[in-house]
N, CA, C and O atoms as CSV, one atom per row, in Angstrom:
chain,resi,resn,atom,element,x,y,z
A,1,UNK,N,N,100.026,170.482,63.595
A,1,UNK,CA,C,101.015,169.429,63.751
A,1,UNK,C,C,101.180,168.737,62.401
A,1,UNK,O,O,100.300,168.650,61.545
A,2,UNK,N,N,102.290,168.306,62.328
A,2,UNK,CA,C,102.548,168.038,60.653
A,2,UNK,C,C,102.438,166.201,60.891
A,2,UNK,O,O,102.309,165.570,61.940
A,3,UNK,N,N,102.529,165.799,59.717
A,3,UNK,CA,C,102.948,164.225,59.724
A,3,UNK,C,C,103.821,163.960,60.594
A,3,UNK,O,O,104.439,164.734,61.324
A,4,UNK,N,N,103.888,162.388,60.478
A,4,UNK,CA,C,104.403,161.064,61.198
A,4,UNK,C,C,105.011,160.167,60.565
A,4,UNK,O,O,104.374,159.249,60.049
A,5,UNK,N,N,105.774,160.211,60.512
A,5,UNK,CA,C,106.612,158.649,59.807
A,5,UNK,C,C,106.637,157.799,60.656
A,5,UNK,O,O,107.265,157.965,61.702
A,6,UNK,N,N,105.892,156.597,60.358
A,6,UNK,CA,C,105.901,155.841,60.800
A,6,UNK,C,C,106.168,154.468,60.085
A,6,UNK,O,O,105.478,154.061,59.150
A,7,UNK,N,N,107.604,153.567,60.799
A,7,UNK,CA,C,108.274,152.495,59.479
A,7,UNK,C,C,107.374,152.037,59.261
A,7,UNK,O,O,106.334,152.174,59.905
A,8,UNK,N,N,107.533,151.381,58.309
A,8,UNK,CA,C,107.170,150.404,57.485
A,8,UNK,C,C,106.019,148.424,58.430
A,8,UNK,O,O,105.024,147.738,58.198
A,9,UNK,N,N,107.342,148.519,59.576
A,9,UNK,CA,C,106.836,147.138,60.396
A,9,UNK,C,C,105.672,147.692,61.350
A,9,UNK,O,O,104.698,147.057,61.754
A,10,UNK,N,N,106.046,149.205,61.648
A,10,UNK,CA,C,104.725,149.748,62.511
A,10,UNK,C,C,103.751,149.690,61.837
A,10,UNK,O,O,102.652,149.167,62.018
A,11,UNK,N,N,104.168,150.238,61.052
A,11,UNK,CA,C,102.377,150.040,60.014
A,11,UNK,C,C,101.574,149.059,59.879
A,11,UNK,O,O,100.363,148.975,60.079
A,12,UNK,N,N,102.567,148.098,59.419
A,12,UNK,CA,C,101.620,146.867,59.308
A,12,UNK,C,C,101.100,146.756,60.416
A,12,UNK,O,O,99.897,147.020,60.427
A,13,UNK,N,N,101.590,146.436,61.456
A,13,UNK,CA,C,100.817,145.833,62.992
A,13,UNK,C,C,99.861,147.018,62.685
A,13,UNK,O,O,98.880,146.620,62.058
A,14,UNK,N,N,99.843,148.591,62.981
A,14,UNK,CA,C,98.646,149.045,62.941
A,14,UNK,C,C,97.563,148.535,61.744
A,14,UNK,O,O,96.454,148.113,62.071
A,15,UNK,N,N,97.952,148.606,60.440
A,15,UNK,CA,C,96.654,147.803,59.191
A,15,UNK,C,C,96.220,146.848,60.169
A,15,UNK,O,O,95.124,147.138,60.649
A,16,UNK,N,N,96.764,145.757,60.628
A,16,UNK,CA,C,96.211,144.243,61.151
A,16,UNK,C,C,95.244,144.449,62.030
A,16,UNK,O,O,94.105,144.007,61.879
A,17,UNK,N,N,95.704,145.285,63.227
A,17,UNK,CA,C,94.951,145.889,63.925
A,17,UNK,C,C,93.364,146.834,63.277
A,17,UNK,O,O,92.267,146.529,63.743
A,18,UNK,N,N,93.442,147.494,62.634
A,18,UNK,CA,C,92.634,147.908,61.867
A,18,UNK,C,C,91.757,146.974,61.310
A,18,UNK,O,O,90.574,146.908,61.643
A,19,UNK,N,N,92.279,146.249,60.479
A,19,UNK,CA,C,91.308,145.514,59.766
A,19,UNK,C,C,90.820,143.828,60.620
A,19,UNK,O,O,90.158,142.917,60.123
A,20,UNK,N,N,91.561,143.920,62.297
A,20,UNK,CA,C,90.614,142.951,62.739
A,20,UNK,C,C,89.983,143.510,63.785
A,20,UNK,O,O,90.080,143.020,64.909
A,21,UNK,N,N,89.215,144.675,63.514
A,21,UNK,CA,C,88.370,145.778,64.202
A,21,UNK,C,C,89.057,146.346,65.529
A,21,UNK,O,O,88.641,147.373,66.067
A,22,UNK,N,N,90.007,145.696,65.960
A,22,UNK,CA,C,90.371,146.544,67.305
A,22,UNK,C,C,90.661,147.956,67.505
A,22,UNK,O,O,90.974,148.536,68.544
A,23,UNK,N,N,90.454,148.535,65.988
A,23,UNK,CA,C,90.617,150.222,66.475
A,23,UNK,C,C,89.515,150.423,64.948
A,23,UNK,O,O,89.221,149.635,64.049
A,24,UNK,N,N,89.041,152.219,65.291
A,24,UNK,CA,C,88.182,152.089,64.323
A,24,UNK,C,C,89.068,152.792,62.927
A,24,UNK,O,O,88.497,152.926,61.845
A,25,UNK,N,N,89.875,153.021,63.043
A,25,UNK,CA,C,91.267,153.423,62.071
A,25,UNK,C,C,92.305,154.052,62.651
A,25,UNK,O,O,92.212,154.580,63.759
A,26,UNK,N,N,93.686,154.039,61.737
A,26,UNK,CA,C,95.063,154.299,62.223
A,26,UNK,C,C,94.732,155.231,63.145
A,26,UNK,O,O,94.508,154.931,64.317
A,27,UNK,N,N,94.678,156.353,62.715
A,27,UNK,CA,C,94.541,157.723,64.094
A,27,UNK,C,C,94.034,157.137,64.921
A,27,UNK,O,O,94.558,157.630,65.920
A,28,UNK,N,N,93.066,156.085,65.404
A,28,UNK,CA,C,92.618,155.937,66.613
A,28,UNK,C,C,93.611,155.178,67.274
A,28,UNK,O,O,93.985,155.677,68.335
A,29,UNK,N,N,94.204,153.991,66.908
A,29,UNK,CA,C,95.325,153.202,66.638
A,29,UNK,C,C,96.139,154.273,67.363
A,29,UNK,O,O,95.976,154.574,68.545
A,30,UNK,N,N,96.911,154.742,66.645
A,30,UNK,CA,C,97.766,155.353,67.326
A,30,UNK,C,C,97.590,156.156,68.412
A,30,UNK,O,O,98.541,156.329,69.174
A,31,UNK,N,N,96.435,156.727,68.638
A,31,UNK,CA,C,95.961,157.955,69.614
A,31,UNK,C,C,96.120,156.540,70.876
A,31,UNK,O,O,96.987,156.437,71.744
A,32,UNK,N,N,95.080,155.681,70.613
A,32,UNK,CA,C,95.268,154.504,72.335
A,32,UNK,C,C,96.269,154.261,72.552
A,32,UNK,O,O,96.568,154.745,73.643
A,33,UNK,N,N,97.226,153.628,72.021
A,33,UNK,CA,C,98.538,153.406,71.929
A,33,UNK,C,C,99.407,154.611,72.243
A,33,UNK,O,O,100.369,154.178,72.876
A,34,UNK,N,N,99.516,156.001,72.081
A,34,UNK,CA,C,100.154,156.894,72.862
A,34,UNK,C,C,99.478,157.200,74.045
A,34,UNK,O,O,100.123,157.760,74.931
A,35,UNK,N,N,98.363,156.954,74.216
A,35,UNK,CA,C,97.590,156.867,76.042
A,35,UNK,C,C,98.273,155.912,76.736
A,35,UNK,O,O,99.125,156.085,77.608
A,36,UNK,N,N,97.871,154.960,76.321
A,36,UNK,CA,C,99.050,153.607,76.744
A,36,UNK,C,C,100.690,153.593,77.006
A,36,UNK,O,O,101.317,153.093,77.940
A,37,UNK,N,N,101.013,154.102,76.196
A,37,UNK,CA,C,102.577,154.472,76.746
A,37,UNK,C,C,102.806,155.816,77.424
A,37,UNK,O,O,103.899,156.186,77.853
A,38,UNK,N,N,101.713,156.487,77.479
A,38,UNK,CA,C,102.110,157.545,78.290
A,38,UNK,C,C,101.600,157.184,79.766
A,38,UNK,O,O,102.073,157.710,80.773
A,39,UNK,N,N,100.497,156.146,79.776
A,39,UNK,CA,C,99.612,155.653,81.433
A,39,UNK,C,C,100.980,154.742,82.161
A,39,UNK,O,O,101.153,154.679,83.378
A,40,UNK,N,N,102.085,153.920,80.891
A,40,UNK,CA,C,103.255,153.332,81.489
A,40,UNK,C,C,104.241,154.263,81.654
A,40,UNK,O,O,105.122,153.622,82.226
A,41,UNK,N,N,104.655,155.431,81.499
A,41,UNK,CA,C,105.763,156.384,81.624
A,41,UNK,C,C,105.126,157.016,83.178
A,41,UNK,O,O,105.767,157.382,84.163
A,42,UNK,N,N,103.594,156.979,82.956
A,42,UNK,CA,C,103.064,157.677,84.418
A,42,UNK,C,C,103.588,156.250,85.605
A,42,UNK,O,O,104.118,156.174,86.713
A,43,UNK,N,N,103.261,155.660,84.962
A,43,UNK,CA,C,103.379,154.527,86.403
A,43,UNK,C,C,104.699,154.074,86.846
A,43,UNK,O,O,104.898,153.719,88.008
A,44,UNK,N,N,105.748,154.078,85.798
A,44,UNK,CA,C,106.837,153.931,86.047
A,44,UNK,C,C,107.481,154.996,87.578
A,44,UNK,O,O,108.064,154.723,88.628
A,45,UNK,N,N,106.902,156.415,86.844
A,45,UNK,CA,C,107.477,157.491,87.557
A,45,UNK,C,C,107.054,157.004,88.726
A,45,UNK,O,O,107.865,156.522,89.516
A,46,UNK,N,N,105.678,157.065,89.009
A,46,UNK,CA,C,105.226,156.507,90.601
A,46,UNK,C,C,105.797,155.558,91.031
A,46,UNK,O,O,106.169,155.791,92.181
A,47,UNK,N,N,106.154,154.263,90.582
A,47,UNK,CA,C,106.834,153.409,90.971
A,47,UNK,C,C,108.105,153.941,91.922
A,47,UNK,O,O,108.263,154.060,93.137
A,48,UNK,N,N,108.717,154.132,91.047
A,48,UNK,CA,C,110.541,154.917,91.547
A,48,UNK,C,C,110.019,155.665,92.663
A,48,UNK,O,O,110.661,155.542,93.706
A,49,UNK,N,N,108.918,156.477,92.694
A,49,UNK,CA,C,108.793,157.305,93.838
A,49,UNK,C,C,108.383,156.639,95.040
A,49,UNK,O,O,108.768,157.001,96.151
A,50,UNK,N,N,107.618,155.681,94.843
A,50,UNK,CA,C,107.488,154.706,95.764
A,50,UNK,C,C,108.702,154.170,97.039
A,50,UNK,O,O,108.872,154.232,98.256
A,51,UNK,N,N,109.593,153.431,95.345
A,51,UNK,CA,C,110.460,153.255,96.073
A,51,UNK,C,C,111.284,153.933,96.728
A,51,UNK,O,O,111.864,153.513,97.729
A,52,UNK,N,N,111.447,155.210,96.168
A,52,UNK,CA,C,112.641,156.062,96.820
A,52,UNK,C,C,112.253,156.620,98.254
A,52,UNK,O,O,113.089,157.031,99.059
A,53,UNK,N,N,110.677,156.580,98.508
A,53,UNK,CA,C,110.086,156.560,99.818
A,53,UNK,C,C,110.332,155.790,100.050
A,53,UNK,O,O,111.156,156.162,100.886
A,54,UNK,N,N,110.398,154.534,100.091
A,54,UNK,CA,C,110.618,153.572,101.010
A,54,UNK,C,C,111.985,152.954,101.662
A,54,UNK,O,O,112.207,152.241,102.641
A,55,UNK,N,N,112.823,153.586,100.622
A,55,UNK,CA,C,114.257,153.699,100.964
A,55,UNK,C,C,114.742,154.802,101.827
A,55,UNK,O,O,115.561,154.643,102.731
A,56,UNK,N,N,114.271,155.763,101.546
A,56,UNK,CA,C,114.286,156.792,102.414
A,56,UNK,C,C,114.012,156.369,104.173
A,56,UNK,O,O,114.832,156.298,105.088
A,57,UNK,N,N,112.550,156.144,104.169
A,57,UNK,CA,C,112.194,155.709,105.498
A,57,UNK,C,C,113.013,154.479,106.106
A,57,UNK,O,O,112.796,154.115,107.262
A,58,UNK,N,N,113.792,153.960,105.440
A,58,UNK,CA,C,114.057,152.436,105.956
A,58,UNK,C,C,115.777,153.233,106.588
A,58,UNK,O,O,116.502,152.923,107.534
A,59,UNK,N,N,115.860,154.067,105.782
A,59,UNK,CA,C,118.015,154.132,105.975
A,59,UNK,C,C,118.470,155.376,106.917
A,59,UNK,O,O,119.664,155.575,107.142
């Protein structure tokens, strides 16, 4: 897998992050942070499915 561009304003928030220990460097940084938006793309989906069961059963 090749590089990442990542702007300029992302970066910084990741450095800040970095250097006030919440990750142990960028790659990790970024690795939680794509878990994280991928655990909200999972839950979203369930959501909708939820609902579309429940619309279903109701109509």
């Amino acid at each position: 897998m090749g590089a990442v561009h990542i702007p300029d304003q992302l970066q910084q928030i990741i450095d800040r992050q970095v250097a006030a220990g919440r990750a142990l460097s960028e790659a990790a940084y970024v690795t939680e942070a794509l878990r994280a938006y991928a655990d909200h793309i999972d839950a979203q989906v369930e959501i909708a499915a939820i609902a579309d069961r429940a619309a279903s059963s109701t109509g």
